[in-house]
Each structure stands twice: as C-alpha cells, then as structure tokens.
C-alpha positions in Angstrom: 0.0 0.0 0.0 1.6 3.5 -0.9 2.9 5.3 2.2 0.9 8.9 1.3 1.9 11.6 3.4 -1.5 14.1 2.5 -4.4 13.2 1.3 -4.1 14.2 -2.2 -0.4 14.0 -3.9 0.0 15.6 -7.4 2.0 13.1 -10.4 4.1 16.6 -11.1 6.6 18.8 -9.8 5.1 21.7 -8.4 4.6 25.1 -10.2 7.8 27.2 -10.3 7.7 30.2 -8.3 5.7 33.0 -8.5 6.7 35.1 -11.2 9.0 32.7 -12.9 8.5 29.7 -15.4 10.4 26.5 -15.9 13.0 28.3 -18.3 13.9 30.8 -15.9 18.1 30.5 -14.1 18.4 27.4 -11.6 19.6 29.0 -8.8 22.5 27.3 -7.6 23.1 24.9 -4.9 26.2 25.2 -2.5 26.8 21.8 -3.0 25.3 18.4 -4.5 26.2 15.2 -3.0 24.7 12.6 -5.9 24.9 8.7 -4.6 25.5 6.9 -8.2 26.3 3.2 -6.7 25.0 0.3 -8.0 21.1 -0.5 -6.7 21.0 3.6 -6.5 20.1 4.5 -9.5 16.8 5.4 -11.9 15.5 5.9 -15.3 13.2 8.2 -17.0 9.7 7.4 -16.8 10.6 4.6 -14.1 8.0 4.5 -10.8 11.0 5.8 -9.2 10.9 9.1 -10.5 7.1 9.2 -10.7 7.5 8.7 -6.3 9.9 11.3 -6.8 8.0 13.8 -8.4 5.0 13.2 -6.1 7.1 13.2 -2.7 9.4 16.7 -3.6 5.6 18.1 -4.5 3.9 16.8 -1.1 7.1 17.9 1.0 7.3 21.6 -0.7 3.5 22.2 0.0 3.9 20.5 3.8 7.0 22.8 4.7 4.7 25.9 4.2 4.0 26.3 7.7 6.9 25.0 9.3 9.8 25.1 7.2 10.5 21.3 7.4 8.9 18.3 6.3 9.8 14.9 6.1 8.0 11.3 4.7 7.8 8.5 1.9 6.0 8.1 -0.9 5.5 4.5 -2.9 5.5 0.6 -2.6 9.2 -1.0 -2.7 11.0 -1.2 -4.3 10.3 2.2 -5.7 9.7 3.8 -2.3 11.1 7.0 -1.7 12.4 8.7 2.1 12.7 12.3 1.5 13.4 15.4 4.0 13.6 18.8 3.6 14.8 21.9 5.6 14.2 25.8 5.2 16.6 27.9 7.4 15.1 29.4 10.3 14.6 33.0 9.1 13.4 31.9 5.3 10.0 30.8 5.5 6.3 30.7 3.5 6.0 30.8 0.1 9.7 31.7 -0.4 10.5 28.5 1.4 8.4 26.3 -0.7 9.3 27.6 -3.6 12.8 27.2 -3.3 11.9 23.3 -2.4 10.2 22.7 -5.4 12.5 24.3 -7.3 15.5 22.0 -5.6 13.4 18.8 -6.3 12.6 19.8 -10.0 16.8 20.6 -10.3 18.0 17.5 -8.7 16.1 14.9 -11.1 16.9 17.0 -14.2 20.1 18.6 -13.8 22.2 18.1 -10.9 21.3 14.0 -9.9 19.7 13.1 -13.1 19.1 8.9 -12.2 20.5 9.1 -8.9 17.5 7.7 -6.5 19.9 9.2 -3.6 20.5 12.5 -3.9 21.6 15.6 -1.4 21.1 19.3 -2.1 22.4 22.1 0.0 21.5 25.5 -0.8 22.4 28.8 1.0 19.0 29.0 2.6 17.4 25.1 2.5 18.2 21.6 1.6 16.6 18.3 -0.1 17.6 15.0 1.0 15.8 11.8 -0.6 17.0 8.1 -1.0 15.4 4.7 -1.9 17.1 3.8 1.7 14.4 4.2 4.7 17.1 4.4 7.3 16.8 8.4 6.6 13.8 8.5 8.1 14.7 6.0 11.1 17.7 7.1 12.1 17.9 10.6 13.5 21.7 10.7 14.2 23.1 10.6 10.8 23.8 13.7 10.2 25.6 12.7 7.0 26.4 13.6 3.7 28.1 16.9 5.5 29.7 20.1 3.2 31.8 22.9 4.8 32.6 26.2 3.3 34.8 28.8 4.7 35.5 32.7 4.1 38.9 33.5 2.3 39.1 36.2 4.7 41.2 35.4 8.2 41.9 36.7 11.3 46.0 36.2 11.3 48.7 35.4 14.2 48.7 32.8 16.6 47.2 34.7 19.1 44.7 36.7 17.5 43.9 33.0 15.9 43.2 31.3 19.1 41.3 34.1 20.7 38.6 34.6 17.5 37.8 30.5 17.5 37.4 30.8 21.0 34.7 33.1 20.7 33.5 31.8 17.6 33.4 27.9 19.4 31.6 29.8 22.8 29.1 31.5 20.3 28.1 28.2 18.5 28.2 26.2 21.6 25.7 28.7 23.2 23.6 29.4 20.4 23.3 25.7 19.7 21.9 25.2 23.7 19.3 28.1 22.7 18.5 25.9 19.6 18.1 22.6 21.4 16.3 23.5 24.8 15.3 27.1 24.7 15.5 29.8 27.0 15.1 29.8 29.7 16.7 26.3 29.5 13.9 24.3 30.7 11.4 25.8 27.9 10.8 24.4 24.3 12.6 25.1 21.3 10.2 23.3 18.8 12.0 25.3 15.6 15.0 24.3 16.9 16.6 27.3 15.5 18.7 29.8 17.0 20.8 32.4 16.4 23.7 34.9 18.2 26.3 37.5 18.4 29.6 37.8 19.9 31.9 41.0 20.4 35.1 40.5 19.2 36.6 43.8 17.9 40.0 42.6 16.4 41.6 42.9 12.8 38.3 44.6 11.3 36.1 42.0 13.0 33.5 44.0 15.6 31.0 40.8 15.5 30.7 37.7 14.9 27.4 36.4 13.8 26.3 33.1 14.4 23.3 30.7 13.2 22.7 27.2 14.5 19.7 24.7 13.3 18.4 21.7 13.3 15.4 19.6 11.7 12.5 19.6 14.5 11.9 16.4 14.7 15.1 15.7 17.0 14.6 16.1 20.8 16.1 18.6 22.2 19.1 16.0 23.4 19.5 14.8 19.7 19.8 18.1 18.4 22.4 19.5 20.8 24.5 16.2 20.4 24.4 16.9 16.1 25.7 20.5 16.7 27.9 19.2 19.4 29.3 17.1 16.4 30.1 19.4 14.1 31.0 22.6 16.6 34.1 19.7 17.2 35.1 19.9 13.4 35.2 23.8 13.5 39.0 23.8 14.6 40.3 21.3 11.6 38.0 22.5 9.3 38.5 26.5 9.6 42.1 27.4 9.4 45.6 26.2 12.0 47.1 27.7 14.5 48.5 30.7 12.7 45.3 31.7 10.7 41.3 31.3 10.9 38.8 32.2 8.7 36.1 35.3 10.1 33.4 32.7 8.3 32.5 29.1 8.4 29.5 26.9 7.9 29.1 23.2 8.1 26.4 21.8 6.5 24.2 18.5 7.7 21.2 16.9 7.1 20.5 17.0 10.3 21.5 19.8 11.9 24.2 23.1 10.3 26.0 25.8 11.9 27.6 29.1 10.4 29.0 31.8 11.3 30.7 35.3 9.6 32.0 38.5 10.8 28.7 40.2 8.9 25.1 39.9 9.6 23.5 37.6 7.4 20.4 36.4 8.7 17.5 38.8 10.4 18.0 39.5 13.6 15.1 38.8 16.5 14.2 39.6 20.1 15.6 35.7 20.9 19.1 36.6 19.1 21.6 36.3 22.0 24.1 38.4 22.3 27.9 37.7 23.8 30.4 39.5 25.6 29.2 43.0 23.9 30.3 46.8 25.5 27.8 48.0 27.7 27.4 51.2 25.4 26.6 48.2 22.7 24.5 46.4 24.7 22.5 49.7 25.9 21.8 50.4 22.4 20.8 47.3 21.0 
C-alpha cells in the first residue's frame, strides 16, 4: 500500500515560483552530494521518479508552515524517504518555492538517475533516497559540506582568541537551539541564532546561526551541533590563521558563522560578551 503523506499528492513537480517559469536561471546549490552506486540508481519514466515527483511536490507544499517536512512516498522497491529543511529566518511561500525548485533541479540537472541525492542551498536543503534508514535514524547527520571565508583573522594569538569566541558562540547558540530559553522551555523550531563581540583585525561581531530539523529532541539536536562545533577547529584554518566565516552543512542539523550579519536579527538573538554602550543600544 503506498505510504501517502497528505491526502491528495500531485503526479508533477510543483509550479515554479511565482513570477517565474520553468525556463527561468536554476539558482545554484552550495553543493550536491549525488549517490550513483549500484542498486542507487533510476530511469526516465521509471515508478522511481514518478514517487519522486509526487514526494518533492507533497514535501514543498507540507513545509509551508513550518519550514520542514519529512516522509515516503511508494511501494518497494520504488519507495522513496525524502526530508527537507528551510533555514530558520526563510519561510512561507519563499521556502516552498525554493523546495520545489530544488526537487525539479536534482532529477533534471544536478542528480539526473541518482534515487539518492543531497542538495544544499544557501537558505534550504533536499535530502531523498530509496534507503528508509533516513527516516529511522535521527543521528546521521551525513552527507556533511563545509565552506569557509577567504578572509582570516592572522597570528597565533589573535587566531586562538577569535575560535574561541566563535566555538563559545556556537556552543551557546546551539543550547538556545536545542532546549530554549530559559533552558527548561521548548525550542520546537529548533533554530537559533547569536552574536559575539570580538573587535579585532576589522572584526567588531561575529554572527552566528545554529539549526536543526524539529523532529530531533532537544538532546539529539544539541548532540548533532555538538558534532560538528568539534570539526570547526580542523576544518577552519591552523594555529596561525582562521577564517572570520564558516558553515558546516548537515542533514541534520548546520551551523555558520561570519563577521557580517546575514540572517535577520530577533528579540531571541543572543548576544555575547558585547560593550555596555553596545549592549545599551541594541
């Protein structure tokens, strides 16, 4: 019996955003992570892709309200496990739009016959598979991506002291993200983000942004950015030099961070170690 995850599922990809057609520029993913093994693959026209289109159309229309959406569509061995994730601050129509834009990209142009496919965009992600794990198994946080700024904070002090503030901001953002504030309340978006003085080297702030799918508990989130908070060190920079922005991509749970504002600031932002005459003003 087909796994439906509404009532009514369309055969088709969803219409392309409003005020564009299907010819209009794919806007391009940070990365694509394309599974092409053996016993992954699909053809045109195959029930495969038909689950396809029908599961990237239900999961677009189902993240309207929430950002996130997750489910299967299909009978094996054509089922397909699919999730999806808008960032915190990118929601609504914008959101959904972007999905079904993503799902309508993969099969055609980025994953053509791959039946296991990861998407990462700037603001959300697509993850589906013919492997049903993805839906059972909360904790793998895998395929990950990292990208860094070219620009760094330089000398070994200077180094140390900006990923120490950068590690405290995503460690305390990600607690925010995971079990609310005050600590004992409910973080159901599981979203967060934060600021942290730092003042060095043209750096004043540095912006941070944690997330994670809502499904996880608050414990399973806070142990997936606990994960990748670890990496931050090898992945961004050495002793001598670190980059002033970093994000680690999951599809479970990301971070970022960068000496700029890039996401919109709310009442719940926290805000680190800033001047009185900063915080006074803010």
């Amino acid at each position: 019996m087909l796994n439906l995850l509404l009532l009514v599922l369309t055969t088709s990809w969803p219409p392309a955003a409003s005020g564009q057609d299907a010819s209009s520029a794919t806007v391009s993913p940070l990365n694509t992570h394309c599974n092409a093994t053996a016993g992954t693959n699909h053809t045109a026209g195959s029930a495969y892709l038909s689950n396809l289109r029908a599961l990237g159309g239900a999961l677009s229309r189902r993240a309207l309200a929430t950002g996130f959406a997750s489910g299967s569509y299909g009978a094996a061995p054509d089922e397909v496990h699919g999730l999806v994730l808008c960032r915190g601050d990118f929601t609504g129509g914008n959101c959904t739009d972007g999905l079904a834009s993503a799902f309508r990209d993969a099969a055609a142009q980025f994953c053509p016959g791959a039946a296991d496919a990861t998407v990462y965009y700037d603001q959300y992600m697509i993850r589906y598979t013919n492997d049903g794990r993805l839906l059972s198994d909360p904790g793998d946080n895998e395929p990950l991506w990292s990208g860094k700024n070219m620009n760094e904070v330089t000398g070994a002090d200077a180094a140390a002291r900006f990923m120490a503030k950068a590690t405290e901001l995503m460690n305390r953002t990600a607690d925010l993200a995971a079990f609310g504030s005050p600590p004992s309340s409910s973080s159901p978006s599981r979203y967060a983000t934060g600021e942290t003085w730092f003042d060095e080297q043209g750096v004043s702030v540095v912006y941070g942004l944690v997330q994670c799918t809502p499904d996880l508990t608050g414990e399973q989130c806070r142990s997936c950015l606990a994960g990748i908070i670890a990496q931050m060190p090898k992945l961004f920079g050495d002793a001598s030099s670190r980059p002033v922005g970093g994000r680690i991509l999951g599809v479970r749970c990301n971070l970022r961070y960068e000496k700029d504002v890039f996401f919109k600031e709310t009442s719940t932002t926290i805000k680190l170690n800033m001047p009185k005459s900063m915080s006074s003003s803010r």
